[in-house]
Each structure stands twice: as structure tokens, then as C-alpha cells.
VOFI-363443 format. One line per 5 residues: number of its first residue (from 1); their letters; for each residue x, y, z negated of C-alpha. Coordinates in Angstrom, 1 decimal, always signed. Layout:
// residues N
NUM) A) X:Y:Z | ...
// end
This chain:
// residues 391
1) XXXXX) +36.7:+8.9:-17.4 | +34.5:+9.4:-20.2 | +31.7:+11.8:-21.1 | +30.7:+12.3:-24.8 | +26.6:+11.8:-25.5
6) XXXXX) +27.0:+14.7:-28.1 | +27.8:+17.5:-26.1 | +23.8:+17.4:-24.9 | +22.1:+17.6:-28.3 | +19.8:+20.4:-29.0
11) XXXXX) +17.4:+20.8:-32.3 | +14.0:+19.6:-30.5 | +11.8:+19.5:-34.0 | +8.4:+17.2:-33.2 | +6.2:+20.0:-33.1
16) XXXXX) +7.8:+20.6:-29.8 | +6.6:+17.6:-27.9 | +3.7:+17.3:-26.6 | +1.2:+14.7:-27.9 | -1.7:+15.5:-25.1
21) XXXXX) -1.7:+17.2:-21.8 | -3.4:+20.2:-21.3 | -6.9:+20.1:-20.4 | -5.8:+21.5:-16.6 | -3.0:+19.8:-15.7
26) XXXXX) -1.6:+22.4:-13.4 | -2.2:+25.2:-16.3 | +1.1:+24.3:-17.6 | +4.2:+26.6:-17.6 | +6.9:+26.9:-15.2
31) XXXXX) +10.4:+28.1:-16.0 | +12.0:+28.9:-12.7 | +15.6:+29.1:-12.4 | +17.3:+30.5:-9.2 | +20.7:+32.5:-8.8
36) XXXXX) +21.5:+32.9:-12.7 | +18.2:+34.0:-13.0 | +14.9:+33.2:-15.3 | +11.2:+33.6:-14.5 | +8.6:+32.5:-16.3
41) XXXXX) +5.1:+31.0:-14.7 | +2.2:+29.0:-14.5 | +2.3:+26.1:-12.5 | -0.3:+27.3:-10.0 | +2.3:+29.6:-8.9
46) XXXXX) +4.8:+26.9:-7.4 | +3.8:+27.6:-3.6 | +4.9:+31.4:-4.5 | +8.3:+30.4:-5.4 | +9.1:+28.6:-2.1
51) XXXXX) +8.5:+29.1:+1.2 | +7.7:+27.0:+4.7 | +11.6:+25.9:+5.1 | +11.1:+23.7:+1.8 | +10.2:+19.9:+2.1
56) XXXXX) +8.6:+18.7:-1.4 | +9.2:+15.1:-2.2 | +7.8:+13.2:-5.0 | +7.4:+9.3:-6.2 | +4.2:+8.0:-5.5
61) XXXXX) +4.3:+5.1:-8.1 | +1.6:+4.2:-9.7 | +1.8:+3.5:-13.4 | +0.5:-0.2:-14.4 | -1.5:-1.5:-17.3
66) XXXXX) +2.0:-2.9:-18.5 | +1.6:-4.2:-22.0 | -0.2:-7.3:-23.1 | -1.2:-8.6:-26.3 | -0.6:-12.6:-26.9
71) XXXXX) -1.8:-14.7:-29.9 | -0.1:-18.0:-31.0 | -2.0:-20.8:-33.1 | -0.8:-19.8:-36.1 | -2.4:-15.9:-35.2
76) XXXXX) +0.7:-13.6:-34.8 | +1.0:-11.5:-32.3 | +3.1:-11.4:-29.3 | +3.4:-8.4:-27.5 | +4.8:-8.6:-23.9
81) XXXXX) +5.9:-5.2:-21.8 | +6.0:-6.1:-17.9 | +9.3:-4.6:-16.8 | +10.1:-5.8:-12.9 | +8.7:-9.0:-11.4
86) XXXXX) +10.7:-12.0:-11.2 | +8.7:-14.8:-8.7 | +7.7:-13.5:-6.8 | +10.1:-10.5:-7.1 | +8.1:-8.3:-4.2
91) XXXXX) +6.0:-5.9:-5.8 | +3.2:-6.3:-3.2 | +3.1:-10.3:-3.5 | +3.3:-10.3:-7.4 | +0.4:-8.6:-7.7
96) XXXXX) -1.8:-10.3:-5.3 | -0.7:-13.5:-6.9 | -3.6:-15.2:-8.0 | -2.5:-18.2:-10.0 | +0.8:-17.9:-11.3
101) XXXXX) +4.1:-15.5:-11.6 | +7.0:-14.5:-13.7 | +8.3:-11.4:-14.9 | +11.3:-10.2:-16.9 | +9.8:-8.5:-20.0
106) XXXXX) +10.2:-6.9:-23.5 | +8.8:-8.8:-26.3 | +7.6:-7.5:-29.4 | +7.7:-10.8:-31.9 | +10.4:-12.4:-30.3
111) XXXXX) +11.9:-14.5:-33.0 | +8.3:-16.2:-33.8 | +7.8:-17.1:-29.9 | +9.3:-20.5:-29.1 | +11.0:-21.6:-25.9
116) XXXXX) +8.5:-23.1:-23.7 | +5.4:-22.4:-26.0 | +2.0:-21.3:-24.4 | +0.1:-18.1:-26.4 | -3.1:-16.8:-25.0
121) XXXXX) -5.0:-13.6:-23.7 | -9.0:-14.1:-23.9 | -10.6:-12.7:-20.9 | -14.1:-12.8:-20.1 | -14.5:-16.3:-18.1
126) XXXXX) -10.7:-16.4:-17.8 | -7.7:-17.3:-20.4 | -4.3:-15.8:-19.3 | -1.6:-17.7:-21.1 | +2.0:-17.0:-21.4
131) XXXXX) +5.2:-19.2:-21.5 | +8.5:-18.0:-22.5 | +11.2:-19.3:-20.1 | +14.1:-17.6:-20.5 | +14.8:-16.0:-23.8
136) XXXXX) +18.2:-14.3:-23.0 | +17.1:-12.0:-20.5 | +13.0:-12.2:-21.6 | +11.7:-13.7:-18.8 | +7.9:-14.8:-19.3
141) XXXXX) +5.3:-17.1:-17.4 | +1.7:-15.9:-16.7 | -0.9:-18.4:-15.5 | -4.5:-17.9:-15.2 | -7.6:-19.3:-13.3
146) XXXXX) -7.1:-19.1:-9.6 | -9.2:-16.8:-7.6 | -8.6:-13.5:-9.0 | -5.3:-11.6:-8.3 | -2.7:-10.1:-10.9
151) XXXXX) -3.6:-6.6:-10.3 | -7.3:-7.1:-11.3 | -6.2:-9.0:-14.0 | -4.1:-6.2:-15.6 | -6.8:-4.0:-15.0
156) XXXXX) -9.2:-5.6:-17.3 | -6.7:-7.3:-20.2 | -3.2:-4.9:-19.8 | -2.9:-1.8:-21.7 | -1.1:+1.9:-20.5
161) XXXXX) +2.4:+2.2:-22.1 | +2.8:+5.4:-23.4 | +6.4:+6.2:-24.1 | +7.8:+5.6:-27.4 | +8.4:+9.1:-28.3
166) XXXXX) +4.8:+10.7:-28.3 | +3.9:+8.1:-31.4 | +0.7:+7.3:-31.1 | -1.6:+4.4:-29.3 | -3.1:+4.6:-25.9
171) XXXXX) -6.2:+6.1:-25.6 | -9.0:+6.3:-22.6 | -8.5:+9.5:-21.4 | -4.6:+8.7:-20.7 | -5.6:+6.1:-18.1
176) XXXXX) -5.8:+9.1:-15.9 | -4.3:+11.6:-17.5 | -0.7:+9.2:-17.3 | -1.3:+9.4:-13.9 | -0.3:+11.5:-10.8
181) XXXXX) -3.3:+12.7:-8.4 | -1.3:+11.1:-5.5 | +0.0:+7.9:-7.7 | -0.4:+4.6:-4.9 | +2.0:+2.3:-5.1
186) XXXXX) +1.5:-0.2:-8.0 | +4.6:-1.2:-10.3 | +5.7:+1.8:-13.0 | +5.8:+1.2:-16.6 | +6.4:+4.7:-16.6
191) XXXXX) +4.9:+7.8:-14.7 | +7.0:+10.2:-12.8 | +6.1:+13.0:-14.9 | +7.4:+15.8:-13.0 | +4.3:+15.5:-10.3
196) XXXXX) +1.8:+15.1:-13.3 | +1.2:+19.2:-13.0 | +0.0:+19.0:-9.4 | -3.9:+18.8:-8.6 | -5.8:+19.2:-5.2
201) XXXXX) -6.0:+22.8:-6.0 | -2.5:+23.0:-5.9 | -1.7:+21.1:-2.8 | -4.3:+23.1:-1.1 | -2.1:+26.6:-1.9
206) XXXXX) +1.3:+24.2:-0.7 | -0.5:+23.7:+2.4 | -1.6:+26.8:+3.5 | +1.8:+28.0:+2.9 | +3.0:+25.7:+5.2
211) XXXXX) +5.1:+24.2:+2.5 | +6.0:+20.1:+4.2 | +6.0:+16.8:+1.3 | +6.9:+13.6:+1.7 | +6.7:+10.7:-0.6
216) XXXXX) +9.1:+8.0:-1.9 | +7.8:+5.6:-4.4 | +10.4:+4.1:-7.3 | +8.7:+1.7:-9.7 | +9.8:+3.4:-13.2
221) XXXXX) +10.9:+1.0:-15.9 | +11.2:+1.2:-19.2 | +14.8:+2.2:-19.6 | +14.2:+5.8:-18.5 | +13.2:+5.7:-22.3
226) XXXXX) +16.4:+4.2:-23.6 | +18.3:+6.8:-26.1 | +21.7:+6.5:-25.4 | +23.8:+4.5:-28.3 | +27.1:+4.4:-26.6
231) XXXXX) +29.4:+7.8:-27.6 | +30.6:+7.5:-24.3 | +27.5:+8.1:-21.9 | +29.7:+5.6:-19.7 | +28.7:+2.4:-21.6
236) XXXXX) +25.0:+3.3:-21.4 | +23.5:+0.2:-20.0 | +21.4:+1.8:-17.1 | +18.6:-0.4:-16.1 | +17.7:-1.6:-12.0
241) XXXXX) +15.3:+0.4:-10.6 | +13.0:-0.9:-7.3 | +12.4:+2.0:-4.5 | +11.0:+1.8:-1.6 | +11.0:+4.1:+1.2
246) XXXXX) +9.3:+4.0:+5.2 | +11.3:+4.8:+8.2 | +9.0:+8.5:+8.7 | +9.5:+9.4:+5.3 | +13.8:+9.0:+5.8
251) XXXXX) +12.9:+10.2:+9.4 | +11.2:+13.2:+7.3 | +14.0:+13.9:+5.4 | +16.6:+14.3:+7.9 | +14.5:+16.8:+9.6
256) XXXXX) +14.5:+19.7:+6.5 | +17.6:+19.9:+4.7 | +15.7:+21.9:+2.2 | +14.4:+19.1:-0.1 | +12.8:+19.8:-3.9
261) XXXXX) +12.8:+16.5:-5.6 | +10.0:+16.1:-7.5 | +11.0:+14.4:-10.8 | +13.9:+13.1:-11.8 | +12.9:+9.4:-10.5
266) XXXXX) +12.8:+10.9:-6.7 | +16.1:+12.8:-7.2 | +17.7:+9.1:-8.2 | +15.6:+7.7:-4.8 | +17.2:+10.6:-2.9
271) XXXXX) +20.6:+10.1:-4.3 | +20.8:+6.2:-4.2 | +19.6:+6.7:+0.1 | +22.7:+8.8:+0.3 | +25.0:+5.8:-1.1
276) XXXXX) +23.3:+3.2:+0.7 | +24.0:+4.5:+4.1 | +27.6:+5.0:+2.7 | +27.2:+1.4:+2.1 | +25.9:+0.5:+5.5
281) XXXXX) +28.2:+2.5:+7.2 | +31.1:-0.4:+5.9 | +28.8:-2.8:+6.9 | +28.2:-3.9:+3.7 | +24.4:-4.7:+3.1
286) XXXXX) +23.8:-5.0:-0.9 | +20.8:-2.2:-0.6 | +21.8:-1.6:-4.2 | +23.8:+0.9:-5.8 | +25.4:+0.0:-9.3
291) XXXXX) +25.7:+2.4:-11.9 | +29.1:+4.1:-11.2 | +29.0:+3.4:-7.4 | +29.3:+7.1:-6.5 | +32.1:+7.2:-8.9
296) XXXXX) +34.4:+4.7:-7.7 | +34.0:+5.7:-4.1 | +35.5:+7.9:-1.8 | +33.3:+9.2:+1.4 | +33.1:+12.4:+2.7
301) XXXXX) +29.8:+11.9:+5.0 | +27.1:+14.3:+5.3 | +23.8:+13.2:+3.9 | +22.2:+13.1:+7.4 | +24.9:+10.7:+8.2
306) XXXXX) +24.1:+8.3:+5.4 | +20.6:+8.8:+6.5 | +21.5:+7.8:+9.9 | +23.2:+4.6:+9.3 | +19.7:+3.7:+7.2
311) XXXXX) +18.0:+4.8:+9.8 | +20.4:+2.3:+12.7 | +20.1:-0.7:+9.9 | +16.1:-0.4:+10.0 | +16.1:-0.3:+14.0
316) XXXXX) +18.5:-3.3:+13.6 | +16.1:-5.5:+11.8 | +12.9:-4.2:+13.2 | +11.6:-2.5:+9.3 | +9.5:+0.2:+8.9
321) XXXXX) +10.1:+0.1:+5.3 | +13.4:+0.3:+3.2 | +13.8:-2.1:+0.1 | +16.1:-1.1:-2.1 | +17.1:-0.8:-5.8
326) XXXXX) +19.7:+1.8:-8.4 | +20.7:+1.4:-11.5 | +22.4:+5.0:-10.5 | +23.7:+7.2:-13.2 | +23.6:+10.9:-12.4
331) XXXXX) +26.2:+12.7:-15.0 | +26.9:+17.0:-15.2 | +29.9:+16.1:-12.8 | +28.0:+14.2:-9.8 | +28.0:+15.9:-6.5
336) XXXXX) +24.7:+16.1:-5.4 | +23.9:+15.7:-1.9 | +20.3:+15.8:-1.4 | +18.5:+18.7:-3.0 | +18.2:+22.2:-3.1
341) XXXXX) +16.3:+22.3:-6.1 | +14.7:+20.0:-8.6 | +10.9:+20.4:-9.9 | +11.0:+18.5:-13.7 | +9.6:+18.8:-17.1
346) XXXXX) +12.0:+19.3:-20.2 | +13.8:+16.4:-22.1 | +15.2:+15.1:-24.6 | +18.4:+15.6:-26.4 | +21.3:+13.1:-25.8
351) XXXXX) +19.4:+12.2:-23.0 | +20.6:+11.0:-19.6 | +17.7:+12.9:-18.3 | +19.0:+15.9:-19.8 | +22.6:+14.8:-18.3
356) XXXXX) +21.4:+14.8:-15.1 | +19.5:+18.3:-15.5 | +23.1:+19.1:-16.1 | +24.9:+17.7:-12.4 | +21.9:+20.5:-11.1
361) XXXXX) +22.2:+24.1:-13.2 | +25.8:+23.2:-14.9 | +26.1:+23.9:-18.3 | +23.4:+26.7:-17.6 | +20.9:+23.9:-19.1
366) XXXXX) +21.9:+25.3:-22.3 | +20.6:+28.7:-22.0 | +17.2:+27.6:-20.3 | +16.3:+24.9:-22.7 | +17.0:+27.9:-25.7
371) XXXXX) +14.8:+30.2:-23.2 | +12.0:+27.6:-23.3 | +12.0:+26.5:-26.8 | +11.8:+30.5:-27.9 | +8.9:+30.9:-25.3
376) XXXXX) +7.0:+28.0:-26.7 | +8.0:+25.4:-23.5 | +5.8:+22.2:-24.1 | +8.3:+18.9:-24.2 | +8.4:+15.5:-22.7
381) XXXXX) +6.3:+14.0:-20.5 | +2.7:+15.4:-21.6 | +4.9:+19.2:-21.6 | +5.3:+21.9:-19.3 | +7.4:+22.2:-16.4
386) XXXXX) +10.5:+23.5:-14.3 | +11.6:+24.4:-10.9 | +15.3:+25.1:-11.2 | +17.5:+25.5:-8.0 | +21.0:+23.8:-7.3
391) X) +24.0:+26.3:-8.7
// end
């Protein structure tokens, strides 16, 4: 099985991709896509193009102040990029640690770091210093003075990571302009930038349509922004995701069949549920799904089933909340079990983004990407927006 990585290029030239969000983040376009068909909107109208039978769903991860900036003796720099916590490895405890934790990373300046050598962060009243540990697979140290937790921490010393692509530093304004309205749950590196069109004004119109939500949260990392290397998509190193998801919210789901993932990160949370009660269902009880999982196996269940046997495992152990990780990898061929549409904002080439855009419309992604680069679509995650329904 093999899929080549150059069957999804497109000419994207830079002028394309948006360096700063609109001023009104829910004055962005919206290509809709439903029955062969192509509309063209603003985002405002989204509640016009569904009805009350739809459930929207979207990743309530909040994006962190991921990147720090170290300094050794000898003055060089050592960037670290927070990727998923290590000791503890819960989200929630990791960040109301208030002395000490570890966390796999990427390091800028690698080479000049040595094993076991403290650099420091000035803070105010407080010094953070980190240790290297574990250079193979990055893993770095962080100690400070006890009493104030993690989360503060980053708040005052960390820094938003933009990603790579828009090429240029952080500024003030992206602090909340990176973020969702209904962002909560701590951990992202990256925002789910599908839900960064919605505002109160456009939750309000959802509402009085009658239109349900729900929310799943999946901490983001930073291998959503990986290009792919590999010529077969295949060998793309996929890297583990951390979802979470409470008992109503699956309860939720079983309820309306007609589910709209919002973002790409919620359609891999809505996806990996379906495996994991395949999982269960054999009594096997990894709560993880590997990368070409759904590939190598053979099950015929309904996605309510699989939803079920979550649902029996969490009465089982007496959880409200499902922990879970995916390195999933969603390719043009994937049978997708959980949506009838898929609200997301346009990518880029050679992506697997783009590849999963592909297991949605087919090789109909071709058409509507030409469709929005000749009606001056907005790229990437500071661009406009679509709402294209399952083929």
C-alpha cells in the first residue's frame, strides 16, 4: 500500500497565505461544498447552511505559551518548544505542578546544550532553569521556586508559537487572536484553526436555529506542521496526539448522527473514538490508536457500536472522562465513519491536511481549492474558511 505525497501539490504562491487574521474573525469566507455543488459565503452565514438535525463539534484546546528562551554561561541561546508532558504526563497535574516537571521538547541549539547542563530563564523574583535529560527523544527538566504553578509560569516567561509557515515573530495581538472564543482546556502548541471564525455573534444565530455542539478537546502538537519528506505518505512519521473526551459529550454524539467536525483536530478525535471502541470491543484496552490502525483492521461495526463499548468501559471503571491518544493518519482512501460534513480552513500542498480533505470530497479537492485560489480564498491558519459535506 502506498500513496505518493505528489499527487496533492498545488501552486500556493506566499501572497496566498495569510499573515494576520481579519479584523472580524467571523468576516471571513466560506466555500460551501454540498452535492457536486459550490457556494460561496461569509462565515456569518454558517447557521443558514445547516439546520436543527446537525450537531457541531469542535476542540476546545487551548493553545499554550509553548516556547521558551534559555541562556547558557557562555550566552547562546537555547530555545525549547513544549510538545506533550512527560512527569507528570497528565495535562491537568503538569500544569499545576509547582516545583518541578519534564516534558518532551524541540530544541533550537541542540548541539551547544550539554547532557545534564542547567541554562536559565530570568523571571521577576523567580529563575526557571532547564536540564537536558534525554537527548535522543528531547526530553527537558524545568525547575523553579515552589509556590507558583506551571501554568502561571508560562503565562508570564513562555511565548505563542506561531506556525512556521506565516514567517514572522509573535506579536501581542496574536495572544488572542491564536485563540478560539471557546478555547478551555490547556495543552496545544497549535490552535484548532477551523473554530478560529466563530464569535458570540455567531453562536447566538447557531442557537436560535436550534443548531446542538458539543466539544472534544485534543491537545495539538507540533507535528500538524510537519511537511511530509517521505514520497510515500506511508513513512510519514505521524506524531501522538492527547484527547480527551466526557462521558455526555460521547453520550452526545450517539444521540445525532449528523455530526460537523469542526477542524481537522476534532475529525481525528471523532475518528480515533470509532477505533477505540473497535479496540474495546476485543477487550483490548491500549486507548491508543497507531498510525495505520484503521488500515490493518478489519471491523464492520456501526459507529454507535464503537461508541457503545466506550461508553460500557467508562461505566466499568466508574470515569466520566475518556483519556486517550492517536497518532491516526486519515488518507483520500479512509472510510470515514463519523461525519457528515467537515467545517476547515484551506491547506497546504503535500499536506496530510490536505490528504485528509481528500478521504472527505474525493478528488473533488482539486476543483475547490482552484475555485478558492481564483476567488481570492485566504490560506492557512489566519485564512478563510470551508464547510464541505461528505461525498
Amino acid at each position: 500500500m502506498s500513496l505518493s505525497k505528489t499527487e496533492f501539490y498545488f501552486d500556493l504562491s506566499d501572497d496566498r497565505i495569510a499573515k494576520y487574521p481579519l479584523g472580524n474573525r467571523d468576516e471571513s469566507k466560506l466555500l460551501f461544498y454540498n452535492n457536486n455543488k459550490v457556494s460561496h459565503h461569509g462565515f456569518k452565514e454558517v447557521s443558514h447552511l445547516l439546520d436543527d438535525s446537525y450537531l457541531l463539534v469542535m476542540n476546545n484546546a487551548k493553545v499554550i505559551p509553548a516556547r521558551l528562551y534559555f541562556k547558557r554561561a557562555t550566552g547562546a541561546i537555547i530555545e525549547v518548544l513544549l510538545l506533550e508532558p512527560v512527569l507528570p504526563s497528565s495535562y491537568e497535574e503538569v500544569f499545576n505542578s509547582t516545583q518541578r516537571c519534564q516534558w518532551k521538547c524541540i530544541i533550537g541549539n541542540l548541539k551547544k546544550w550539554k547532557d545534564d547542563e542547567e541554562v536559565e530563564l530570568a523571571d521577576h523574583d523567580n529563575v526557571v532553569r532547564a536540564r537536558l535529560i534525554d537527548r535522543d527523544i528531547r526530553i527537558v527538566e524545568f525547575s523553579w521556586f515552589k509556590g507558583v504553578s506551571f501554568n502561571s509560569l508560562l503565562d508570564r516567561v513562555g511565548e505563542l508559537p506561531l506556525p512556521p509557515y506565516l514567517n514572522r515573530d509573535t506579536e501581542l495581538t496574536d495572544n488572542d487572536t491564536y485563540q478560539t472564543v471557546f478555547a478551555k482546556q490547556v495543552g496545544s502548541v497549535a490552535a484548532p484553526t477551523a473554530g478560529l471564525h466563530f464569535t458570540e455573534e455567531v453562536f447566538s444565530d447557531i442557537n436560535a436555529r436550534g443548531i446542538k455542539s458539543e466539544e472534544v478537546t485534543l491537545h495539538v502538537g507540533a507535528g500538524t506542521f510537519l511537511p511530509v519528506k517521505a514520497e510515500n505518505v506511508l513513512d510519514h512519521e505521524m506524531h501522538i496526539e492527547h484527547f480527551e473526551v466526557t462521558k455526555k459529550a460521547i453520550q452526545n454524539l450517539k444521540k445525532n448522527s449528523k455530526r460537523i467536525a469542526v477542524g481537522t483536530t476534532t475529525l481525528r478525535v471523532l475518528e480515533s473514538l470509532y477505533w477505540i471502541g473497535c479496540q474495546l470491543s476485543e477487550g483490548r484496552e491500549s486507548l491508543f490508536v497507531k498510525k495505520l490502525d484503521p488500515y490493518d483492521a478489519n471491523f464492520s461495526m456501526s459507529y454507535n457500536v464503537a461508541l457503545e463499548h466506550i461508553l460500557d468501559y467508562m461505566n466499568e471503571q466508574g470515569i466520566e472522562k475518556l483519556f486517550a491518544a492517536t497518532e491516526i493518519l486519515i488518507l483520500p482512501y479512509y472510510k470515514l465513519r463519523s461525519i457528515a460534513g467537515l467545517i476547515t480552513n484551506f491547506h497546504l500542498p503535500e499536506s496530510t491536511l490536505l490528504m485528509l480533505i481528500a478521504s472527505v470530497v474525493g478528488d473533488k479537492w482539486k476543483m475547490l481549492y482552484q475555485e478558492a485560489i481564483e476567488n481570492n480564498y485566504r490560506f492557512l491558519s489566519y485564512g478563510d474558511s470551508s464547510l464541505l459535506m461528505k461525498h
